[in-house]
C-alpha positions in Angstrom: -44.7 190.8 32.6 -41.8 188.5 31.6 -39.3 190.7 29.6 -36.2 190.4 27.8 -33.0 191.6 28.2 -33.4 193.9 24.4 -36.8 194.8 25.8 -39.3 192.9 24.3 -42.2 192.1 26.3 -42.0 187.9 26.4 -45.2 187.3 27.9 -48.0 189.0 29.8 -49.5 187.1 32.6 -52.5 187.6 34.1 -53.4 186.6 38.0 -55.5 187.3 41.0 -55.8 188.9 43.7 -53.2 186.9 45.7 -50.6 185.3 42.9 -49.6 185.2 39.2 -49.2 181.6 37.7 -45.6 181.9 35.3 -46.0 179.3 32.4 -43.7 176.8 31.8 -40.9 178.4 29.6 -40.2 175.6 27.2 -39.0 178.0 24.3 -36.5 180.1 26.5 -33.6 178.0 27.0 -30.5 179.1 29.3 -26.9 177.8 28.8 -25.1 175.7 31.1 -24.5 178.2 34.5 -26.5 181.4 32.4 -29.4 183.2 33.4 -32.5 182.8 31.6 -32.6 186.1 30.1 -36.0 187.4 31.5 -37.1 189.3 34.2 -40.4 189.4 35.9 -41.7 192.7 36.6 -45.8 192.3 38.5 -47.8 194.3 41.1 -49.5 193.3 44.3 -52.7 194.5 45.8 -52.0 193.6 49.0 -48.6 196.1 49.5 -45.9 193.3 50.4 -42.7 193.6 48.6 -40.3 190.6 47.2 -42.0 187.4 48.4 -40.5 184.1 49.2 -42.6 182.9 46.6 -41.0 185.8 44.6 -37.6 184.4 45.4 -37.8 180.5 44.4 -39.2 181.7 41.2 -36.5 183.6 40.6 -34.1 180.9 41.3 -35.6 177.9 39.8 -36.8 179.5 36.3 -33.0 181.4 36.5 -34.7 185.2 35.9 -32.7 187.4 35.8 -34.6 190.1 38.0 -37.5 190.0 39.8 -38.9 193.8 40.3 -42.4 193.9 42.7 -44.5 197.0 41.6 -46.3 198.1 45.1 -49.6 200.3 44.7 -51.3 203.1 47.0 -54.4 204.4 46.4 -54.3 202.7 43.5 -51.3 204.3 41.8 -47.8 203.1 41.2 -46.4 203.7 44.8 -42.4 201.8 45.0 -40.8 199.1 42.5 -38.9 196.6 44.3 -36.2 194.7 42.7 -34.1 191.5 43.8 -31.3 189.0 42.3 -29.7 186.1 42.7 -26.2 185.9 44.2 -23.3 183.8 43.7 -22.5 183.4 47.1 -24.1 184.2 50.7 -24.8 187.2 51.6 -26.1 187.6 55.4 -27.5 184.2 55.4 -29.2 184.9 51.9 -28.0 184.0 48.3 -30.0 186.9 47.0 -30.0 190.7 47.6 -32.5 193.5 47.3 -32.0 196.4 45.8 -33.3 199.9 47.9 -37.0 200.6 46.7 -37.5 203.2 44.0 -40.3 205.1 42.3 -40.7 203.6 39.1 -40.1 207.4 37.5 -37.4 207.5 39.3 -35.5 205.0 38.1 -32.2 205.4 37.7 -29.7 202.5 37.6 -29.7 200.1 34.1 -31.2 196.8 34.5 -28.7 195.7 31.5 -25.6 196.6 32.7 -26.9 195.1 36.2 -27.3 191.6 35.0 -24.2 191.5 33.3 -23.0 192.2 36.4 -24.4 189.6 38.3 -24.1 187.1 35.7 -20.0 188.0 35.5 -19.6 187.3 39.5 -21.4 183.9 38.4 -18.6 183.1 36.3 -16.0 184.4 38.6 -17.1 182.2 41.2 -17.1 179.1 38.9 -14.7 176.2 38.6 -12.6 176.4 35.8 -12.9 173.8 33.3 -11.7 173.2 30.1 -12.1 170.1 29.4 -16.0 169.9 30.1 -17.6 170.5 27.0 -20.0 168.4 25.3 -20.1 166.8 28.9 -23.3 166.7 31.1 -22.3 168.1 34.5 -24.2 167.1 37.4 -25.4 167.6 41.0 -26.0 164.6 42.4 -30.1 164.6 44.7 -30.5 162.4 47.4 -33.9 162.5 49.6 -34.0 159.9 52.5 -36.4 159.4 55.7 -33.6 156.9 57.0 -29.4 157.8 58.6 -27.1 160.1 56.8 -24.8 157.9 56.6 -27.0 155.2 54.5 -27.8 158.4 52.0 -23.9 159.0 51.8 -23.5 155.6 50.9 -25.6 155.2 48.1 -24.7 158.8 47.0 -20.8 156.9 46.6 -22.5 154.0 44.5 -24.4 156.7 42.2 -21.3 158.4 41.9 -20.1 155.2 40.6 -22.8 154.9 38.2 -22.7 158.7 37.2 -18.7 158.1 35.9 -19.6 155.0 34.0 -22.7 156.8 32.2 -19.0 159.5 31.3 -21.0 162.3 33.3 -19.4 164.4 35.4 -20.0 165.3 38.8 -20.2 168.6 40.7 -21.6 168.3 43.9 -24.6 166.4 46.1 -26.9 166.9 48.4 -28.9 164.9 50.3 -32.2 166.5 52.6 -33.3 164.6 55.7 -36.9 164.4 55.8 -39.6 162.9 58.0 -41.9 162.1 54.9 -41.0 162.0 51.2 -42.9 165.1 49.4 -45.4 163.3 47.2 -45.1 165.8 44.9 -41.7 167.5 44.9 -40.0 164.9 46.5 -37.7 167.4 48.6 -39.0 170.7 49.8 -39.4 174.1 47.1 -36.3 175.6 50.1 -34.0 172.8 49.0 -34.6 172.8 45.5 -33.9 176.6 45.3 -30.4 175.7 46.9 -29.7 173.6 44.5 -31.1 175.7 41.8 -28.3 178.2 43.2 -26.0 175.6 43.2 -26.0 174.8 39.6 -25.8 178.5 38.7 -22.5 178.2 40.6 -21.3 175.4 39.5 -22.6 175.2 36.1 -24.3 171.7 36.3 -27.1 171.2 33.3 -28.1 167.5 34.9 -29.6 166.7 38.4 -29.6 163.1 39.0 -32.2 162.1 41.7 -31.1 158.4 44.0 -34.6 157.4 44.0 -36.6 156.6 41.7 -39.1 159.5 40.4 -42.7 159.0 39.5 -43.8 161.1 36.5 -45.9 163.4 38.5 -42.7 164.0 40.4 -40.2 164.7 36.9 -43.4 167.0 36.0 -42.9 169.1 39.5 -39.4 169.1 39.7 -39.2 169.9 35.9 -41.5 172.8 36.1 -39.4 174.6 38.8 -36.0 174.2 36.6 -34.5 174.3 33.3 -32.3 171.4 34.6 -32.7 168.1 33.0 -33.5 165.8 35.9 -32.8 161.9 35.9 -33.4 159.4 38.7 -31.6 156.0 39.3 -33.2 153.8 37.0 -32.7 155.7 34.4 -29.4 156.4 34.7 -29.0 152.4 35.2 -31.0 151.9 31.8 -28.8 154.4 30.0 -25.6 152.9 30.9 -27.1 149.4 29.5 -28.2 150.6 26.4 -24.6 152.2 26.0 -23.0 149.0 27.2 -25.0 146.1 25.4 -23.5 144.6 22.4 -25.4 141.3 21.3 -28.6 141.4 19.7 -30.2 139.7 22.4 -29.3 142.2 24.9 -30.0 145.1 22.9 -34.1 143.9 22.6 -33.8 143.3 26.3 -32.3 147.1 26.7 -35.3 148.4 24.5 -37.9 146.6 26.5 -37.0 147.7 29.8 -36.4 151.6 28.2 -39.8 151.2 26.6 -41.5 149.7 29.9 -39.7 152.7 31.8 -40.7 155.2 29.5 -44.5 154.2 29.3 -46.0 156.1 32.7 -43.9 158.7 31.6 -45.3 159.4 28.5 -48.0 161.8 30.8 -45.4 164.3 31.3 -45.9 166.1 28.1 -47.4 169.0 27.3 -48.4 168.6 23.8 -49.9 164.7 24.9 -53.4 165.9 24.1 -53.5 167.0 21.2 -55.8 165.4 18.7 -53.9 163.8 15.6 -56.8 161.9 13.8 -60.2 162.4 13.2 -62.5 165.4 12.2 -64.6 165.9 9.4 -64.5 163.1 7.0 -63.6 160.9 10.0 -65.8 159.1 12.8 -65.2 160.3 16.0 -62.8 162.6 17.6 -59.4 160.5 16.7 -56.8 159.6 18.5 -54.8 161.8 20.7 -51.0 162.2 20.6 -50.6 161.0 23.9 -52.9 157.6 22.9 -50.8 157.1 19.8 -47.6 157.2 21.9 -48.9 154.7 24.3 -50.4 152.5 21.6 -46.8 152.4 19.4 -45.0 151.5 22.4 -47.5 148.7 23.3 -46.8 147.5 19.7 -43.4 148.0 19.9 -42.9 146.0 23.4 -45.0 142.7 21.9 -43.0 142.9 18.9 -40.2 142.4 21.1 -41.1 140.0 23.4 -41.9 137.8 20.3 -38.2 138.4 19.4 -37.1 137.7 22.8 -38.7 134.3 23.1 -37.4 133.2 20.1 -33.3 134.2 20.9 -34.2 132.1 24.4 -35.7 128.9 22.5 -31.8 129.4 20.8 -30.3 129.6 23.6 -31.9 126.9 25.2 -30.7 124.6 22.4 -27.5 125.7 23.3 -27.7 124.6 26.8 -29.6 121.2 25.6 -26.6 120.5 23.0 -23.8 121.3 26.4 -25.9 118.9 28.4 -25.8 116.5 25.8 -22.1 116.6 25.9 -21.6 116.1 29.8 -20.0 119.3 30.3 -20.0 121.2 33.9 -21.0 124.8 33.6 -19.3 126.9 36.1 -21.1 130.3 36.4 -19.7 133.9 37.7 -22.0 136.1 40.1 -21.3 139.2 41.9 -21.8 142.7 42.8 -21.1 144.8 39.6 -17.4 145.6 39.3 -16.5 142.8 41.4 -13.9 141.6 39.0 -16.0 138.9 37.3 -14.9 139.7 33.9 -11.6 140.2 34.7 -11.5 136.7 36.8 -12.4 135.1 33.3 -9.7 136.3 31.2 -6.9 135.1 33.2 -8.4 131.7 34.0 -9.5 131.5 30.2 -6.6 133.0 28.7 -9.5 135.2 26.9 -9.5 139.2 26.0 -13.0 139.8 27.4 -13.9 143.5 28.1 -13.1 144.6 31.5 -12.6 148.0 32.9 -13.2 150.0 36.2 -16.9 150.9 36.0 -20.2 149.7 36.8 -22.0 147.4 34.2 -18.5 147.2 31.7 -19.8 143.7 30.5 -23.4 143.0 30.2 -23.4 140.1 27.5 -22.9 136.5 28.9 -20.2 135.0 27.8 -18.8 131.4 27.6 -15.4 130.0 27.9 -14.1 126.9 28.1 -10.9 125.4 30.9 -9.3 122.6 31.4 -8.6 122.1 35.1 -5.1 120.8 36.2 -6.8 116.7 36.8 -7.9 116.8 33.1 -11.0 117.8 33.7 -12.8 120.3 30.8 -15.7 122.8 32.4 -17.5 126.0 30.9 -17.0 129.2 33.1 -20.0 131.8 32.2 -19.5 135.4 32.8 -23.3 137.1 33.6 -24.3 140.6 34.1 -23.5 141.7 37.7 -26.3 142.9 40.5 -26.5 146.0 42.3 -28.6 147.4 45.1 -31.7 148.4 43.7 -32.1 146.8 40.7 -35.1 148.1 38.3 -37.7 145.6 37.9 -37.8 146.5 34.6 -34.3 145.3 34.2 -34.4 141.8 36.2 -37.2 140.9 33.8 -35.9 141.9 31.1 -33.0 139.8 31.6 -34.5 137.1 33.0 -33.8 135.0 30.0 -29.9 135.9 30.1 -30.3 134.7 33.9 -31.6 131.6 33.0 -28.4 130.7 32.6 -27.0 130.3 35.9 -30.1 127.9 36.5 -27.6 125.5 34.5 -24.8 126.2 36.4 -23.3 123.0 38.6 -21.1 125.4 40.5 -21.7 129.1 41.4 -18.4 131.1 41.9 -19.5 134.7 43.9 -16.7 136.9 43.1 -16.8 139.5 45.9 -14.7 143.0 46.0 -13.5 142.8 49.7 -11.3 146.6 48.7 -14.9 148.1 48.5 -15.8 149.1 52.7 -19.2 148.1 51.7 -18.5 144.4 50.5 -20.8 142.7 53.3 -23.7 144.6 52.3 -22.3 144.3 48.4 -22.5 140.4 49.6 -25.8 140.5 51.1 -28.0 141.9 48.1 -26.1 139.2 46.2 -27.3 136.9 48.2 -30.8 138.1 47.8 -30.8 137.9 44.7 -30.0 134.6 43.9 -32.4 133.3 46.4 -35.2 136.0 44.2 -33.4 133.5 41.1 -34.3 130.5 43.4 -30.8 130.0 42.7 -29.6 128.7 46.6 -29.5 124.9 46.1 -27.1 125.0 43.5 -23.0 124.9 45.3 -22.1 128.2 45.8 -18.1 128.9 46.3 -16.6 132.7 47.8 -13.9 134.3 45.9 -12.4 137.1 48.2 -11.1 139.4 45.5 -9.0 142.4 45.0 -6.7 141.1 48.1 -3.8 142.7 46.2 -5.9 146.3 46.3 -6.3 145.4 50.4 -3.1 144.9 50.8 -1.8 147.7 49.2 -3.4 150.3 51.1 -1.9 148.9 54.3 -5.5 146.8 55.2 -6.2 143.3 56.7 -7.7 141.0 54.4 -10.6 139.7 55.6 -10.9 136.1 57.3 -13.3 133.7 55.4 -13.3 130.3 56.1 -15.4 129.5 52.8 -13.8 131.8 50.6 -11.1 131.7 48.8 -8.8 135.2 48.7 -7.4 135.8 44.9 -6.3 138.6 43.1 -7.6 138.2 39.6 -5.2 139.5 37.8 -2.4 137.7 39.3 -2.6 133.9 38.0 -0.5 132.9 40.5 -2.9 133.5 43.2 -5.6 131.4 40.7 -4.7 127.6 41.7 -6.3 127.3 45.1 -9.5 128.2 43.5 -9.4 125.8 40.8 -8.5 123.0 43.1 -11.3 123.8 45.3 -13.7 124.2 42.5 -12.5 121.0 40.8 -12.9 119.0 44.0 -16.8 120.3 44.4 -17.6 119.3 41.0 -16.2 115.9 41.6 -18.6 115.1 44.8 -20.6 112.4 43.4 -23.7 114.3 45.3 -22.7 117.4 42.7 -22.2 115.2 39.4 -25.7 113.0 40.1 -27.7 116.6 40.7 -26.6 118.0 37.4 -29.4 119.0 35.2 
């Protein structure tokens, strides 16, 4: 039985002779860092006590108790109770109260629980500025190094603060082979279940991506909202994307995403049309869904293709005029945006997070010979980039197949600016993008220098800071000289 704290019996469950299944508690919702409420109360047949089985229950569905009934002789022999702790305790984060006859029973199971759920709070960060936020744990699961994992977990980080969540904690599990259906082991995720008891985190955000029967397991075991990497990406696009164009290319790539997902719910097959009066047995909710989303995608790719034939008249009418195009790539947060608006003069959006700009933008300069160009800003890459997303984009990308000139802007004050450099590179050559003049601008130097470190020697690059303009004039000479080379001029499309 599943009963609540005023003593209602919640639900009765029925098992066999070795387990009871709980159901998925979808109507009993906890607060951030709050138990759930409920205790479980069932008997065994075969005389063990509290299980392991008993205990990650008890964690990941947040019960408050979890009381064992043992029988002899088929009469009520010992009731065996455990909770969850806030801290470690002998090695354990739960404790076990001494065995009682359940006739016997002294000790209130209210005042109990509002005892454990008050050392919960005690335990937990103070924070008064947290509310309305989501706060989360970040989840990493890797067969490869540690220090790979903590890498990435620092980029998802990164992510996490630009998507305005907050972040707790992370942990990452080494395994030899990714659980196909948990994705980390039931040990681990009772940890973290423990962990975001302690900590108060409502959000766990996974750093690969999830299949839906994976978001089903894991979402069954907790009350936790669970995101992976894509869709953490996808969320900070839709909150960053500001032209029409970009907003149908958002949608798609949400829509696209959210289509395998679609499985994941429990009311997906129930039957909407049909019945008497009707031929056949309808439609059911889940083939509706998946039908309206079909719809929905075509209706925007119909949109889509029509902004790109705009966009391509664009182009046609800048070819027309003779004018080089000068396009920004990068890492994300490279400093592409902010590179434009002190060699434009302009007042583009640019701030320290991940994905700040997504819409291209266009902006004329005059170098110092006289000669007039078009420096493009485009949306910056990242390691891992959802498929969904590259194709989605693909028309915005189009773009830089344009470009006479390709200017990398690369963060050399990020550690990781050689690998930042190499999935860059991959990229463009994915974009078929290599033959066009590419030029290296070694950014940040001033953020290098500052923190006492040696800027790094490229003999192709070009160091800048790009908010000082004074640093900005080697660059356009050497960019102006490579768009004079006849070679350059004669190859323009």
């Amino acid at each position: 039985m599943l009963i609540h704290r005023s003593g209602k019996v919640e639900t009765v469950i029925v098992g066999d002779f070795n387990r009871i299944v709980i159901p998925a508690l979808t109507s009993i919702r906890t607060a951030g860092g709050r138990l759930r409420g409920l205790r479980c109360v069932h008997t065994v047949l075969s005389g063990t006590k509290v299980s392991e089985e008993d205990i990650i229950d008890m964690a990941c569905l947040r019960l408050d108790l979890i009381s064992v009934l043992t029988l002899s002789d088929g009469l009520p022999e010992a009731l065996h109770t455990a909770h969850l702790l806030p801290g470690d305790r002998d090695g354990r984060a739960w404790a076990e109260l001494a065995p009682v006859h359940p006739a016997r029973q002294q000790q209130s199971c209210i005042e109990l629980i509002e005892a454990i759920e008050a050392e919960f709070v005690r335990f937990r960060p103070v924070r008064d500025v947290d509310k309305g936020r989501d706060l989360a744990l970040l989840v990493s699961v890797t067969t490869g190094s540690r220090s790979m994992a903590e890498e990435s977990l620092v980029e998802l980080s990164e992510l996490a603060r630009s998507a305005g969540v907050q972040v707790l904690d992370q942990v990452i599990q080494r395994r030899k082979k990714i659980h196909p259906r948990f994705i980390l082991g039931r040990g681990k995720l009772m940890d973290i279940m423990l962990m975001s008891l302690r900590l108060g985190a409502n959000l766990l955000l996974f750093d690969q991506d999830l299949s839906p029967s994976q978001v089903r397991s894991v979402t069954d075991h907790t009350d936790l909202r669970v995101i992976d990497r894509t869709q953490l990406i996808l969320d900070i696009f839709a909150r960053r994307a500001k032209s029409r164009e970009g907003k149908l290319q958002i949608e798609m790539a949400q829509l696209k995403y959210m289509l395998p997902m679609l499985s994941t719910r429990d009311d997906a097959l129930s039957r909407l049309t049909g019945g008497i009066g009707a031929r056949g047995p309808g439609e059911t909710r889940l083939e509706v869904d998946r039908r309206r989303i079909n719809d929905r995608i075509a209706r925007l790719g119909k949109e889509l293709k029509s902004v790109g034939r705009q966009r391509f008249h664009r182009r046609s009418r800048r070819r027309k005029r003779d004018v080089p195009v000068i396009s920004l790539v990068g890492y994300t947060n490279a400093g592409k945006s902010t590179l434009l608006n002190t060699l434009t003069a302009s007042d583009i959006q640019a701030e320290d997070l991940l994905f700040a700009t997504l819409d291209p933008t266009s902006r004329r300069l005059r170098f110092p010979r006289d000669m007039e160009v078009i420096v493009t800003d485009t949306v910056g890459f990242i390691r891992n980039l959802p498929a969904e997303l590259l194709k989605a984009f693909a028309s915005t990308l189009e773009e830089l197949q344009e470009a006479d000139l390709l200017l990398h802007v690369i963060d050399v004050s990020n550690p990781a600016w050689r690998q930042q450099v190499e999935v860059v590179d991959n990229f463009l050559r994915e974009l078929e993008l290599e033959n066009i003049p590419c030029l290296k601008v070694l950014n940040k130097v001033d953020l290098v220098q500052e923190r006492g470190g040696v800027v790094p020697a490229d003999d192709d690059g070009i160091r800048v800071s790009a908010i000082d303009a004074a640093t900005l004039p080697p660059l356009l000479e050497r960019a102006e000289s490579l768009l004079q080379q006849s070679t350059l001029i004669q190859g323009r499309r």
